[in-house]
The first five atom37 places (N, CA, C, CB, O) and aatype in JSON, in Angstrom:
{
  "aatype": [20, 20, 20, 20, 20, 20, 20, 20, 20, 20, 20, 20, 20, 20, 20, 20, 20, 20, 20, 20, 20, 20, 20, 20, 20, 20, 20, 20, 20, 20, 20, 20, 20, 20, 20, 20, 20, 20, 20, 20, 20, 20, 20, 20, 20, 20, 20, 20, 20, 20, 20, 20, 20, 20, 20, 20, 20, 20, 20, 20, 20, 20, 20, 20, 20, 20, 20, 20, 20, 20, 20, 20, 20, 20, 20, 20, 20, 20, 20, 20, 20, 20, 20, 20, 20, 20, 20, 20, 20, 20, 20],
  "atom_mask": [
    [1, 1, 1, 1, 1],
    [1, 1, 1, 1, 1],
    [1, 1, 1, 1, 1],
    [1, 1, 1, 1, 1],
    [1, 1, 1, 1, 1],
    [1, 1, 1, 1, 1],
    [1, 1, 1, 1, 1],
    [1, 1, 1, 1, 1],
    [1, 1, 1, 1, 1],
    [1, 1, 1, 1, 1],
    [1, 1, 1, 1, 1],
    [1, 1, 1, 1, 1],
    [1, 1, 1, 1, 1],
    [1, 1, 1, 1, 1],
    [1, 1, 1, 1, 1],
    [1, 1, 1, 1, 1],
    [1, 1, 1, 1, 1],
    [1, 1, 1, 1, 1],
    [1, 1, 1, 1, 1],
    [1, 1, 1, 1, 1],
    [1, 1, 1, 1, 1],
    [1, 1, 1, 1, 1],
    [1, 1, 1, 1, 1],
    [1, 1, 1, 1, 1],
    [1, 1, 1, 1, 1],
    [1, 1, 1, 1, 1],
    [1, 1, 1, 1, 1],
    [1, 1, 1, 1, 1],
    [1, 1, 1, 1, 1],
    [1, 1, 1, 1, 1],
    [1, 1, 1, 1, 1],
    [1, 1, 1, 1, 1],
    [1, 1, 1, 1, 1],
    [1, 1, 1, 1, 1],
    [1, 1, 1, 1, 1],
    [1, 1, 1, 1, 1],
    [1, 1, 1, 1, 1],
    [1, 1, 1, 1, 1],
    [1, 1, 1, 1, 1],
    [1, 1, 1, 1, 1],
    [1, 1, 1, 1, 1],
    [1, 1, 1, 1, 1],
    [1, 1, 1, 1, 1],
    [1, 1, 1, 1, 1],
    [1, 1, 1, 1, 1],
    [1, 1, 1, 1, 1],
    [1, 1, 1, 1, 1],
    [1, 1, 1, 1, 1],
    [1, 1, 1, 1, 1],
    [1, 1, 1, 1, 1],
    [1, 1, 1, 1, 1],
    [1, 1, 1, 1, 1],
    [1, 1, 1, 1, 1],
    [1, 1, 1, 1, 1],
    [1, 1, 1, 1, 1],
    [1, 1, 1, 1, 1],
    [1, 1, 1, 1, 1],
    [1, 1, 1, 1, 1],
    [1, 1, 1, 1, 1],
    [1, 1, 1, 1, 1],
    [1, 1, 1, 1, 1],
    [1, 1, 1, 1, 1],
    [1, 1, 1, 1, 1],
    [1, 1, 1, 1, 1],
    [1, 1, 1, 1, 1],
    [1, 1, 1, 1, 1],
    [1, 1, 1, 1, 1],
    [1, 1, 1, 1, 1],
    [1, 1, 1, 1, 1],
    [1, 1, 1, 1, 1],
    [1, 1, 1, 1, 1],
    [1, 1, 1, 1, 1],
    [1, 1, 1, 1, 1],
    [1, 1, 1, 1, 1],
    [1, 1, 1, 1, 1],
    [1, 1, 1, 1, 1],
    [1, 1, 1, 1, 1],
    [1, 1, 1, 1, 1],
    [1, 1, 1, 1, 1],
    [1, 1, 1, 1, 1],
    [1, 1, 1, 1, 1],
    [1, 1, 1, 1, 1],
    [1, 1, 1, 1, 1],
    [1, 1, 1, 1, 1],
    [1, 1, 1, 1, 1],
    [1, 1, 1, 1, 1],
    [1, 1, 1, 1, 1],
    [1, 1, 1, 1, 1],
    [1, 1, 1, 1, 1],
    [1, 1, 1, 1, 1],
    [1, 1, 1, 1, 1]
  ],
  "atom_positions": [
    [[9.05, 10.42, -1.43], [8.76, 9.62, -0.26], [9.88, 9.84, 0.77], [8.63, 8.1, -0.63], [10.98, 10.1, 0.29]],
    [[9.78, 9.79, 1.89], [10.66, 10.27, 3.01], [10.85, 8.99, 3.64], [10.04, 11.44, 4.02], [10.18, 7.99, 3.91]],
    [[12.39, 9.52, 3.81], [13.29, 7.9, 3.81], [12.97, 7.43, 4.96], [15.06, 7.84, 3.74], [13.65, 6.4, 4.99]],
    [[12.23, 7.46, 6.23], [12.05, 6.22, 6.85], [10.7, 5.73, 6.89], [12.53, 6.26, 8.12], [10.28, 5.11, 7.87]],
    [[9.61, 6.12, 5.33], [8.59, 5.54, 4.9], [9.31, 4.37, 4.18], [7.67, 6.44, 4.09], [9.23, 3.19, 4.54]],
    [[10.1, 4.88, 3.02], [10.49, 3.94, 2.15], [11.53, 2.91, 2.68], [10.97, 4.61, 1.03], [11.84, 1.92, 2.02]],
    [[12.08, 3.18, 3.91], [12.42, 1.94, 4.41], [11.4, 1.16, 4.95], [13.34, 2.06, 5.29], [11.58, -0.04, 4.75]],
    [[10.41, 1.43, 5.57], [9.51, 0.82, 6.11], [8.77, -0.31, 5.1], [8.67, 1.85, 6.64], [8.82, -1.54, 5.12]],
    [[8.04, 0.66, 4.15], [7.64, 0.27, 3.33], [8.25, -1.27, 2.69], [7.67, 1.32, 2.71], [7.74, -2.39, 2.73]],
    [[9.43, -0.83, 2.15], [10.51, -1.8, 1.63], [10.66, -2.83, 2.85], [12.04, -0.98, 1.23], [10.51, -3.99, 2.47]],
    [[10.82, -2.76, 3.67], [11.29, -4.09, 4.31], [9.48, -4.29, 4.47], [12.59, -4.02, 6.04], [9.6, -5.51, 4.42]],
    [[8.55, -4.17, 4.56], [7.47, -4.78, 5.06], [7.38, -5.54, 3.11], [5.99, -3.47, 5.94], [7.33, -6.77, 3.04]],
    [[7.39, -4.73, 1.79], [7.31, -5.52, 0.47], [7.85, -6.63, 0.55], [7.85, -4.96, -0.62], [7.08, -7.45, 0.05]],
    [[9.09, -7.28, 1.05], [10.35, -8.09, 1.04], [9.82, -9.26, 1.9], [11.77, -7.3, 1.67], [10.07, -10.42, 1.57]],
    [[9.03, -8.94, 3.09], [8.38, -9.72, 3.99], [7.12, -10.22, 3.19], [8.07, -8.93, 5.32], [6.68, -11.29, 3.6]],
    [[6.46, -9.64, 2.11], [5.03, -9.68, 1.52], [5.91, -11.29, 0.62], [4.29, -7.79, 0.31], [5.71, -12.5, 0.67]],
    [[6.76, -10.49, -0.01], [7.24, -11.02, -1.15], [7.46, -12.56, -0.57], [8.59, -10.18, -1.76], [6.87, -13.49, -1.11]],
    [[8.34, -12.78, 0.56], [8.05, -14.36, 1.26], [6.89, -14.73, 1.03], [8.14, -14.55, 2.8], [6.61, -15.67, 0.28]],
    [[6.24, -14.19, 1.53], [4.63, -14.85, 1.84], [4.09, -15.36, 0.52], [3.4, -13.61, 2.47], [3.76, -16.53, 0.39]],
    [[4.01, -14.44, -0.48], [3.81, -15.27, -1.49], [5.18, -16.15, -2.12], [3.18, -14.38, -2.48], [5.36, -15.99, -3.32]],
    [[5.65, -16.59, -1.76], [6.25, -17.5, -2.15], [6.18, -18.49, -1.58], [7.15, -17.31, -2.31], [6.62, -19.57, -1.98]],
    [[5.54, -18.25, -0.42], [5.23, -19.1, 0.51], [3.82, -19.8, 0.24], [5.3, -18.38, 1.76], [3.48, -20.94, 0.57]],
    [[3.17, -18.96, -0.36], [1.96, -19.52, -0.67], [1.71, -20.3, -2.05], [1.1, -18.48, -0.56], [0.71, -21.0, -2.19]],
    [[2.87, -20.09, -3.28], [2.89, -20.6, -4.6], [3.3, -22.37, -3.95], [4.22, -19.61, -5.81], [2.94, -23.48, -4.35]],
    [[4.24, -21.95, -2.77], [4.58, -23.43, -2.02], [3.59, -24.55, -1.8], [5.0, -23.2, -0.62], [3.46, -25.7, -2.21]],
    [[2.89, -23.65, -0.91], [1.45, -24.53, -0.26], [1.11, -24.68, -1.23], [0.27, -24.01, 0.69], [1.23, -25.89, -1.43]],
    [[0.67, -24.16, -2.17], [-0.52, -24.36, -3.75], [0.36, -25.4, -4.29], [-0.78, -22.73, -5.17], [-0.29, -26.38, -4.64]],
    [[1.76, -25.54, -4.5], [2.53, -26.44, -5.45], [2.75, -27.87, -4.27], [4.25, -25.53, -6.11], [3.21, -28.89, -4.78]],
    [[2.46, -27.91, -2.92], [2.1, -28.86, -1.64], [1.13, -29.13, -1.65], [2.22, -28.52, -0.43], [0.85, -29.89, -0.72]],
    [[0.16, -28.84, -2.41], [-1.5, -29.32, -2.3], [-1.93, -29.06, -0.38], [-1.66, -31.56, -2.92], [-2.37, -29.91, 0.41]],
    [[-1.71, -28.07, -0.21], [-2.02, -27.57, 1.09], [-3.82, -27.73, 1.08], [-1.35, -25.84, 1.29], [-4.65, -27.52, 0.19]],
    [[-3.94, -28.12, 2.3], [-5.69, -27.68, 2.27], [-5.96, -25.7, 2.14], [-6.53, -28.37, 4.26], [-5.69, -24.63, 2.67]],
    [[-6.68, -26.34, 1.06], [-7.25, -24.83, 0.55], [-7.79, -23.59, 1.38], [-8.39, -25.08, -0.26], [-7.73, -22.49, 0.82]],
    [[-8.39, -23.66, 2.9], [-8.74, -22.87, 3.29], [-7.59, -22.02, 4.11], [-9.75, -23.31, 3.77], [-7.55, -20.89, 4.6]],
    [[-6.3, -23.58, 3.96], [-5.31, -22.63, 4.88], [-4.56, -22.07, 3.54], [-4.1, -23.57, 6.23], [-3.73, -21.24, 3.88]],
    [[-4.59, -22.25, 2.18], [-4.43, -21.13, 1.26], [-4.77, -19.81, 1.31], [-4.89, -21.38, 0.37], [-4.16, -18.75, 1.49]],
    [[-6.06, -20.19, 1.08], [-6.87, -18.74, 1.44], [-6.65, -17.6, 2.72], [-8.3, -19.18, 1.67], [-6.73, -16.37, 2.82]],
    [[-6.43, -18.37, 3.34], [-6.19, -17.66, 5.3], [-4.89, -17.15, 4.84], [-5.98, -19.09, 7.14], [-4.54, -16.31, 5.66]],
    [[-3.94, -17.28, 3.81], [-2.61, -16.74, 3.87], [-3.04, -15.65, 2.87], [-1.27, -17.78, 3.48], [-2.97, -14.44, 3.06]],
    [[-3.51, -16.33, 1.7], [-4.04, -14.64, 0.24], [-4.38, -13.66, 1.6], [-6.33, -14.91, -1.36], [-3.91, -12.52, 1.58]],
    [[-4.9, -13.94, 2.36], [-5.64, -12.75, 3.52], [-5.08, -11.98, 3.7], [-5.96, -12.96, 4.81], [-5.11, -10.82, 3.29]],
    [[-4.01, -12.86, 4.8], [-2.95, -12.0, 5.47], [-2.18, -11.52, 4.47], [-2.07, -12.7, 6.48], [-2.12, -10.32, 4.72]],
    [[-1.25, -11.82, 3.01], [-0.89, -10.75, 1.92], [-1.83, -9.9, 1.75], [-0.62, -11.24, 0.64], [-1.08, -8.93, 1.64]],
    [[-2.95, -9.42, 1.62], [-3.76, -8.52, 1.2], [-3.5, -7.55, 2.43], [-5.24, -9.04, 0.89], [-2.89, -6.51, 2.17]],
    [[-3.98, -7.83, 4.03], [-3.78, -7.51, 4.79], [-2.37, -6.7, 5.07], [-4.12, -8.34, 5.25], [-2.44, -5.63, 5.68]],
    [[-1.11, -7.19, 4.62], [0.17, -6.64, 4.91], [0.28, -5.57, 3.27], [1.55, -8.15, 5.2], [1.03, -4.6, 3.33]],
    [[-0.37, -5.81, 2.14], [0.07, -4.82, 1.5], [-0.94, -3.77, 1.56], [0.44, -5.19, 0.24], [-0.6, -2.65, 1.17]],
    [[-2.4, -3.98, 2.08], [-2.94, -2.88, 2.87], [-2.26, -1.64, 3.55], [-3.49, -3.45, 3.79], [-2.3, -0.41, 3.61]],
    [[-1.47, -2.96, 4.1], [-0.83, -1.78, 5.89], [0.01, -0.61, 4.98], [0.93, -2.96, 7.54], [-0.04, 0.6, 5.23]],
    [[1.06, -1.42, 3.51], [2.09, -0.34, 3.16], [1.49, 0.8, 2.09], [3.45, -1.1, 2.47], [1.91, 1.88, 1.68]],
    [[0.21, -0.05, 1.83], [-0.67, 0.98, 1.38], [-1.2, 2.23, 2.05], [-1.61, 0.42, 1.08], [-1.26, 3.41, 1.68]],
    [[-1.45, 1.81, 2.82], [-2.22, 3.02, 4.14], [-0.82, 3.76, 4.59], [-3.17, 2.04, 5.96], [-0.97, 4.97, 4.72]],
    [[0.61, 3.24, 4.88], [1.81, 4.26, 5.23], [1.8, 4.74, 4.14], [3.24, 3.82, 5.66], [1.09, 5.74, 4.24]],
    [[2.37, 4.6, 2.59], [2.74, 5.66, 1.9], [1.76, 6.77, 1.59], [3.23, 5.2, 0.83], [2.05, 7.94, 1.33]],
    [[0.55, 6.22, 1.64], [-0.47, 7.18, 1.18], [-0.4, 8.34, 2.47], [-2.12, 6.34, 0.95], [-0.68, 9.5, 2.17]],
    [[-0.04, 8.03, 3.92], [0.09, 8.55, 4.84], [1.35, 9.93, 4.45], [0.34, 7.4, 5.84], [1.44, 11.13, 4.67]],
    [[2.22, 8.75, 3.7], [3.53, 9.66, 3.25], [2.7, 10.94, 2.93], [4.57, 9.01, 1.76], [2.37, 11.96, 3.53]],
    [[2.52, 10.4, 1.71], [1.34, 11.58, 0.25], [0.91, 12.78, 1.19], [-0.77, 10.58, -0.56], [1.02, 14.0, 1.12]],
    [[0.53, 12.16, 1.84], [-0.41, 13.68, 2.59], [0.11, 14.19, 3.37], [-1.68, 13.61, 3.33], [-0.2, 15.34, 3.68]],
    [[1.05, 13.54, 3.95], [1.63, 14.4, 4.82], [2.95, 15.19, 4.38], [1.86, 13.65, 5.95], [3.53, 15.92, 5.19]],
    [[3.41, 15.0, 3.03], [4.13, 15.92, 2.27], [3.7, 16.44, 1.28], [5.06, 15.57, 1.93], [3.52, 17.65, 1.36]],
    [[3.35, 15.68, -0.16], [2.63, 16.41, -1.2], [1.58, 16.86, -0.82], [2.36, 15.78, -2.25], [1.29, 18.06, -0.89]],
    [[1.14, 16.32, -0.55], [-0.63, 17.11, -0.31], [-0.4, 18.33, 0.48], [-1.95, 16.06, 0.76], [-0.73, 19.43, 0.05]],
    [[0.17, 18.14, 1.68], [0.39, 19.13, 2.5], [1.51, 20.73, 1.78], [1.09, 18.2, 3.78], [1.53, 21.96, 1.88]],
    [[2.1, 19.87, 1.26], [3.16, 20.88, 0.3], [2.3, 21.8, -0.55], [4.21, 19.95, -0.86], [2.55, 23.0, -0.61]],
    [[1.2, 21.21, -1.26], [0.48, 21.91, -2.49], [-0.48, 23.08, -1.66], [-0.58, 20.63, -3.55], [-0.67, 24.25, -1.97]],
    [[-1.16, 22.14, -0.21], [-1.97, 23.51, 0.63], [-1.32, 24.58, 0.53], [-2.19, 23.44, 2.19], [-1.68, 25.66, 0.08]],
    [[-0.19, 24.22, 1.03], [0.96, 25.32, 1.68], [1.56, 26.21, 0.75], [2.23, 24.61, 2.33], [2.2, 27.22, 1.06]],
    [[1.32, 25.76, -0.48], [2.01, 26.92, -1.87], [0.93, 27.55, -2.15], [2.67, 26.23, -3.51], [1.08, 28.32, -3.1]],
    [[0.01, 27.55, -1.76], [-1.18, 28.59, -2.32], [-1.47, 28.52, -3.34], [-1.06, 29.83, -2.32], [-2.15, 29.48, -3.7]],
    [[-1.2, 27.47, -4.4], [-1.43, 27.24, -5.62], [-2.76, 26.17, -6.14], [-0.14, 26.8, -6.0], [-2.9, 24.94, -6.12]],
    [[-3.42, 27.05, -6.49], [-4.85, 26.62, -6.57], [-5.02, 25.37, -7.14], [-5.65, 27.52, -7.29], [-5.86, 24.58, -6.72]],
    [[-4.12, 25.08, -8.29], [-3.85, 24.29, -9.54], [-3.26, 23.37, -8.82], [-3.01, 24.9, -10.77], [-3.98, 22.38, -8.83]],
    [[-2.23, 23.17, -8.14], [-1.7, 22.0, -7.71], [-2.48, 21.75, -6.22], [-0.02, 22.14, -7.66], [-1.91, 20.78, -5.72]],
    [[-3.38, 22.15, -5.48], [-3.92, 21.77, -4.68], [-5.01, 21.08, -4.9], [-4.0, 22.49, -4.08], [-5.43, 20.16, -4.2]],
    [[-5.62, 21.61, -6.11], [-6.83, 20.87, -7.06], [-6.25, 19.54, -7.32], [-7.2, 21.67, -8.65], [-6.67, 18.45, -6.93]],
    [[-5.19, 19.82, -8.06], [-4.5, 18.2, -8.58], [-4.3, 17.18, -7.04], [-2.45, 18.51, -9.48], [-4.86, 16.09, -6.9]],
    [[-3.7, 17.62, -6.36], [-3.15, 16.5, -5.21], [-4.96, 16.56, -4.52], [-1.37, 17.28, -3.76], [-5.32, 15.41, -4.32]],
    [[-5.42, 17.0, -4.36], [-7.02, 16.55, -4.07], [-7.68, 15.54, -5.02], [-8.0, 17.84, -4.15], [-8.55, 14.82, -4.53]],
    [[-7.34, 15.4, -6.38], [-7.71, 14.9, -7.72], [-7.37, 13.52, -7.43], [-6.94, 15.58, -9.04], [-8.13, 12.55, -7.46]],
    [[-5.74, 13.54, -7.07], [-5.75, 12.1, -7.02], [-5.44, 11.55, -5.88], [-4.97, 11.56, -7.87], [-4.58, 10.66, -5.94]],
    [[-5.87, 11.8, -4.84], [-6.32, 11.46, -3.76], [-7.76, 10.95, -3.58], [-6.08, 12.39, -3.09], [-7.98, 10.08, -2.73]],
    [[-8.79, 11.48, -4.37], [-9.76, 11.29, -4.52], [-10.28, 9.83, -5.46], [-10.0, 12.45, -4.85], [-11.13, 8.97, -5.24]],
    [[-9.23, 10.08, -6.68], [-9.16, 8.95, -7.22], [-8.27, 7.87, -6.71], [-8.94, 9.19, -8.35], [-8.41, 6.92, -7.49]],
    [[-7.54, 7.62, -5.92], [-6.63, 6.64, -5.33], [-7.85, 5.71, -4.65], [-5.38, 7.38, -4.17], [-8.28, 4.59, -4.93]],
    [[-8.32, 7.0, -3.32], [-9.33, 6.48, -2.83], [-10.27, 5.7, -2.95], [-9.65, 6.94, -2.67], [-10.67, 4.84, -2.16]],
    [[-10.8, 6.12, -4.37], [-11.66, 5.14, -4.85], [-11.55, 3.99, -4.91], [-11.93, 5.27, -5.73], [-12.12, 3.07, -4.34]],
    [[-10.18, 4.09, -6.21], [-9.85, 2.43, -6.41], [-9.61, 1.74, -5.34], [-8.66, 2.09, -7.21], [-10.13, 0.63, -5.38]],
    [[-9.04, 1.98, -4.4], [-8.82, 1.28, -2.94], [-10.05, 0.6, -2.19], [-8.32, 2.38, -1.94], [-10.0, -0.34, -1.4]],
    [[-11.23, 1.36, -2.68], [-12.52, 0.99, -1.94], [-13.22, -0.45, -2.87], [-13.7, 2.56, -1.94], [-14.07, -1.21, -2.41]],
    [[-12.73, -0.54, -3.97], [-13.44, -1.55, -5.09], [-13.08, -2.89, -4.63], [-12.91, -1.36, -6.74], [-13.46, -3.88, -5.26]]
  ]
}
């Protein structure tokens, strides 16, 4: 990972990581429930975002690295699990 993903990344986890703690709060405050829910959102929403940068990372080095070696075998593979990442992301 290329260091000003993984800083990114990292300070946006650290910001996630409040939020749920923020939200075990409200749940342990008997918060009204829908403004529970409106926060699970926005966590899903922010570990989306660092989802979508590193995977951005992925391709724009490994993936791109394996085109670029001409190596049939590792271009197959970084297509492999890209393909499968993808998926699970869509479920």
């Amino acid at each position: 990972m290329q260091a000003d993903t993984k800083a990114s990344a990292t300070k946006r986890l650290n910001r996630i990581e409040g939020q749920v703690r923020g939200l075990a709060k409200m749940i342990a405050d008997d918060r009204y429930c829908i403004d529970v829910v409106t926060q699970i959102s926005a966590v899903q929403a922010a570990l989306r975002k660092v989802e979508e940068e590193v995977l951005a990372d992925h391709v724009a080095h490994c993936v791109e690295h394996a085109i670029s070696s001409g190596d049939p075998d590792a271009q197959r593979e970084k297509i492999a699990e890209l393909i499968a990442v993808l998926s699970r992301s869509t479920r």
